[in-house]
C-alpha positions as CSV (number, residue, x, y, z in Angstrom):
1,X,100.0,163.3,114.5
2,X,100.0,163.4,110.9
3,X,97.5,161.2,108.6
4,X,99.6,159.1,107.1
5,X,101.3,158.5,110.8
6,X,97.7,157.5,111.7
7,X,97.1,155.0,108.8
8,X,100.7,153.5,109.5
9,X,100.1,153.0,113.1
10,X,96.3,151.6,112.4
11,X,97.5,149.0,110.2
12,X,100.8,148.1,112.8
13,X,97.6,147.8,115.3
14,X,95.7,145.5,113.1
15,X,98.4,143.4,112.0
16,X,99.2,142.3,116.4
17,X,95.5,141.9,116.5
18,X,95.7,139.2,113.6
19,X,98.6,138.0,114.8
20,X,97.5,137.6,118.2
21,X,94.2,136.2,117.1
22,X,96.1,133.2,114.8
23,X,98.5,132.5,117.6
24,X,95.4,131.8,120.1
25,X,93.6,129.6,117.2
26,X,96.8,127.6,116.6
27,X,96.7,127.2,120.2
28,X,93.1,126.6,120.5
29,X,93.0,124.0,118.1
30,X,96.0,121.7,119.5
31,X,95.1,118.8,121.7
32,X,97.7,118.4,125.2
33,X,99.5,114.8,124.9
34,X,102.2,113.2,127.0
35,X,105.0,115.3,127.2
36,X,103.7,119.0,126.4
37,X,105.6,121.6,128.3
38,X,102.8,124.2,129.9
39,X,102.2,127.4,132.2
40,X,99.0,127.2,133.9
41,X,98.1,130.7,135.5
42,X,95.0,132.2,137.3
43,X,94.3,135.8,137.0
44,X,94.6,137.0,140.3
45,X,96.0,134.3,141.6
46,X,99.7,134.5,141.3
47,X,100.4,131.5,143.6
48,X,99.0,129.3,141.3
49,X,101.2,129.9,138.2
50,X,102.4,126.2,137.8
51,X,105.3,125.4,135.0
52,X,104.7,121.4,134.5
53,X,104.2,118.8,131.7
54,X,102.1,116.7,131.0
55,X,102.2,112.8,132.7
56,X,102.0,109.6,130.4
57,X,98.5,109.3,131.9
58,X,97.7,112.5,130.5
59,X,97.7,114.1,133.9
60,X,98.9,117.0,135.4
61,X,99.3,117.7,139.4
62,X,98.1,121.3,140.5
63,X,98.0,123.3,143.9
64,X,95.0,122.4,145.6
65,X,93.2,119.9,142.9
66,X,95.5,117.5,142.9
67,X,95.2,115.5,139.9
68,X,93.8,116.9,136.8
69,X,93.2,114.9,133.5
70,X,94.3,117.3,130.3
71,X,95.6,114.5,127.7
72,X,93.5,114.7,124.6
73,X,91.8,118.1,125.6
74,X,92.3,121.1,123.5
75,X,93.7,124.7,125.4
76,X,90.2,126.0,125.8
77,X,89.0,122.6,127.3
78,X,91.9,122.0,129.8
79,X,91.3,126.2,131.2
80,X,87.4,125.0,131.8
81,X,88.8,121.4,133.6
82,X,90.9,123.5,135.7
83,X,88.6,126.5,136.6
84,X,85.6,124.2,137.1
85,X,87.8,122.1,139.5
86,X,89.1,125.3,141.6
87,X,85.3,126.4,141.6
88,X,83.9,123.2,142.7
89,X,86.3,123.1,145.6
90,X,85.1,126.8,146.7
91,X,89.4,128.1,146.0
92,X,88.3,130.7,143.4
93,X,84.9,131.7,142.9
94,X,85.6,132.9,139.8
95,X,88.8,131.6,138.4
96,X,90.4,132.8,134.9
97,X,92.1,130.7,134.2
98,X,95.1,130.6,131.2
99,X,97.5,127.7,129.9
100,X,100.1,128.6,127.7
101,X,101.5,125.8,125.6
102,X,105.2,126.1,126.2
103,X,107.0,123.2,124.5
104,X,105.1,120.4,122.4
105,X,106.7,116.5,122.7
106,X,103.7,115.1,122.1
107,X,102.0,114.5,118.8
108,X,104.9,115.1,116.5
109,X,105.4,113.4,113.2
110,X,108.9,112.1,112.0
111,X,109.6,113.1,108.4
112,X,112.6,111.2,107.0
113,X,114.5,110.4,104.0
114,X,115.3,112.8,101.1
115,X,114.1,115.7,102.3
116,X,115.4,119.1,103.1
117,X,115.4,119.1,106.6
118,X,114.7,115.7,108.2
119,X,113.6,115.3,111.7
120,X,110.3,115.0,114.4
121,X,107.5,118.2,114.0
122,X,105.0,119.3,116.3
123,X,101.5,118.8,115.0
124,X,100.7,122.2,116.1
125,X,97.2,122.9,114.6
126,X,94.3,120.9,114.3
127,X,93.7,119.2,111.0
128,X,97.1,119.1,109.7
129,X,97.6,117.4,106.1
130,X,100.9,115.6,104.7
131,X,101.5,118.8,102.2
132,X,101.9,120.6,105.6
133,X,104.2,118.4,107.5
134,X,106.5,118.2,104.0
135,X,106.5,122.0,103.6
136,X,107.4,122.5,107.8
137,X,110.4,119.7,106.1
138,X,111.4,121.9,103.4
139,X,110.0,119.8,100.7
140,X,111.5,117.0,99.2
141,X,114.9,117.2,97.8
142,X,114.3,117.9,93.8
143,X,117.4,116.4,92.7
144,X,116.8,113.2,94.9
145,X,113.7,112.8,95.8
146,X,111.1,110.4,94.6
147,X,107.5,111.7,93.3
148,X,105.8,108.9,95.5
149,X,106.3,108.9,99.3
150,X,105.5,106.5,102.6
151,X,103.0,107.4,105.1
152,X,102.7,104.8,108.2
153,X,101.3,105.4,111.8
154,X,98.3,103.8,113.7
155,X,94.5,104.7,112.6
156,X,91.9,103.2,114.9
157,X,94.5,101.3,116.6
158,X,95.6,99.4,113.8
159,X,98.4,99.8,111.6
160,X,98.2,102.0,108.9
161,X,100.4,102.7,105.5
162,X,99.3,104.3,102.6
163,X,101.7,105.4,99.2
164,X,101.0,108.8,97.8
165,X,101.9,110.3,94.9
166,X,102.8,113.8,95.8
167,X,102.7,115.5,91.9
168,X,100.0,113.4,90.8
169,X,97.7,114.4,93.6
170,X,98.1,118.4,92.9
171,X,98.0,117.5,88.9
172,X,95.2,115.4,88.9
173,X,93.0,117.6,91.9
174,X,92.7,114.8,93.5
175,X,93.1,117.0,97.5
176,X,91.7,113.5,99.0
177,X,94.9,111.9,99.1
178,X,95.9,114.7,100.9
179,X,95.1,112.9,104.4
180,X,95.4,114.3,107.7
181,X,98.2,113.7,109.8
182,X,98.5,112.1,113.3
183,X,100.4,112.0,116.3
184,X,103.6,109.3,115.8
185,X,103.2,109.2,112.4
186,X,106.4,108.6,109.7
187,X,106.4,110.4,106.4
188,X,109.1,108.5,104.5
189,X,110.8,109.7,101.4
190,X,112.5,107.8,99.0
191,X,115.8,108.5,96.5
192,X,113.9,109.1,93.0
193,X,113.9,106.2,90.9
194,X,117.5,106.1,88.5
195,X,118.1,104.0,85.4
196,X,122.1,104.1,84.1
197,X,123.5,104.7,80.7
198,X,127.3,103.9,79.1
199,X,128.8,102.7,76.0
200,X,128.9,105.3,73.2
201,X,127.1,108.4,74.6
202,X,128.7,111.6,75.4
203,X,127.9,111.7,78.7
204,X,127.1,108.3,80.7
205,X,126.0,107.9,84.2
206,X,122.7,107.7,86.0
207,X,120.0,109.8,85.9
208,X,116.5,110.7,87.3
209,X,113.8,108.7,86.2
210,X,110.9,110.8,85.3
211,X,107.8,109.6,84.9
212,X,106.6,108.0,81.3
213,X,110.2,109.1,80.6
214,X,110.9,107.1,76.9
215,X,114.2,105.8,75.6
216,X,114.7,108.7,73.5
217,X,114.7,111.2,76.0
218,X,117.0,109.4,78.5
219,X,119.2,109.1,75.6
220,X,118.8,112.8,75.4
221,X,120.0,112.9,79.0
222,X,123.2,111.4,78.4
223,X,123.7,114.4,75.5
224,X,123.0,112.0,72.4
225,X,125.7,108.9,71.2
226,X,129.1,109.6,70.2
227,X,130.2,110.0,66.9
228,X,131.0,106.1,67.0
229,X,127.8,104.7,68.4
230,X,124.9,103.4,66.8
231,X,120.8,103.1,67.3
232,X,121.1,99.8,66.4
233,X,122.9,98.5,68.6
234,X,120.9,100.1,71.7
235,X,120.3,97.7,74.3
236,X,118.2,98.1,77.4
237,X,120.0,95.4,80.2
238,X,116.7,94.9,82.8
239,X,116.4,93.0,85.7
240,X,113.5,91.0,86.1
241,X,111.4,90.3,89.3
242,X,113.4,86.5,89.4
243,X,116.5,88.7,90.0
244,X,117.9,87.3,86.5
245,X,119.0,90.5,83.9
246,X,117.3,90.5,80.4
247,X,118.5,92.0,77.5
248,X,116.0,93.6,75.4
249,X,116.0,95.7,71.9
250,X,114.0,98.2,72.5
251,X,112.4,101.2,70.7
252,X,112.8,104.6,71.0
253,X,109.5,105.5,71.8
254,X,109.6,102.7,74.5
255,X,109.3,103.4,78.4
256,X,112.0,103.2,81.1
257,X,112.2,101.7,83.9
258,X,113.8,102.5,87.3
259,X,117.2,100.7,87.7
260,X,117.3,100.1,83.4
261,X,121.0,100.1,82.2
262,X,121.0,101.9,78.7
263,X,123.9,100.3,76.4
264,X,124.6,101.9,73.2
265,X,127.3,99.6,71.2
266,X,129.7,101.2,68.7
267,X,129.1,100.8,65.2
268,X,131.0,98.3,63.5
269,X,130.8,100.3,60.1
């Protein structure tokens, strides 16, 4: 065997043992819930292998035990419930017992809106945070989704919803609004905010509102005015928060607002 074969095969090795060693802390760390799809298994013991899932109660119904309360218990925890129950009855004196998580329904979170892949995702180690759950998404979508997203669910047993703004947390440091997810939980995503420009600008249409985005710029967006517009007769038509649309003359350096319809008038000279 030469060296280099050695080395190769050493790393390969090293790199199941890591592997293995994550995929047992993932595991580890995961409480059981209502719905959870396991293998229960004995060393041994092959007559007690047991495919079940777990009851709305939280229990699960095993040869010779009967009954066995796993909601809410981590993988490690629910093994020790189990074995201490088989060793208390005097059916193993020693049991081994394993539980391999084979499906999760319980504790998944419901990611919606613009994002790249919508849908429900299993809350698979402990101390998941909302950047996880929107990366396991695919993110929001850049072209369409807003900065600021939705976060509602039940903390305490009350209801709970908290607005986050996604770029503003990692820009400022600010990791605390970075909160741990929870099991039921909806991470909503909005369309980005728009504002609209037409009259005499090369290119008119609705854009992306970015943040402390000035009139300038979003005239920038539409490629500038045509050669028959004017500055001077830029309007900014805004609705206000009676529902009634205000016309305002505003300045360049002035900020945009989402849903603002930018009107540049044609020069009359």
């Amino acid at each position: 065997m030469s060296y280099l074969y050695k080395i190769f095969l050493g790393a390969l090795i090293a790199f199941g043992l890591m592997a293995g060693a994550q995929a047992q802390g993932k595991q580890g760390d995961y409480r059981l819930g209502a719905g959870d799809a396991i293998k229960i298994s004995v060393f041994q013991n092959p007559d007690l292998t047991v495919e079940t899932r777990v009851a709305e109660s939280g229990a699960v119904t095993y040869p010779l035990i009967g009954a066995v309360q796993l909601g809410g218990l981590s993988i490690a925890e629910a093994e020790q419930a189990i074995a201490g129950k088989l060793r208390e009855g005097g059916f193993v004196q020693r049991p081994q017992v394993n539980i391999l998580l084979m499906q999760v329904k319980s504790n998944q979170v419901s990611v919606l809106g613009m994002v790249n892949r919508p849908g429900r995702y299993p809350i698979e180690i402990g101390d998941t945070r909302l950047s996880d759950m929107l990366a396991t998404a695919g993110g929001a979508i850049p072209s369409g989704g807003a900065d600021v997203i939705v976060l509602s669910g039940v903390r305490e047993g009350k209801p709970f919803r908290k607005e986050i703004d996604i770029p503003g947390m990692f820009l400022t440091g600010n990791t605390e609004l970075d909160i741990p997810v929870a099991g039921g939980d909806i991470i909503y995503v909005h369309r980005a905010p728009v504002f609209y420009i037409y009259g005499e600008v090369q290119r008119g249409g609705s854009y992306r509102l970015e943040r402390n985005m000035t009139v300038l710029q979003g005239l920038a967006q539409g490629a500038g005015l045509t050669l028959r517009g004017t500055e001077r007769g830029l309007r900014i038509h805004r609705r206000g928060a009676d529902g009634k649309v205000q016309i305002i003359s505003p300045e360049k350096s002035d900020l945009i607002q989402a849903d603002d319809v930018l009107y540049v008038q044609e020069s009359l000279f």
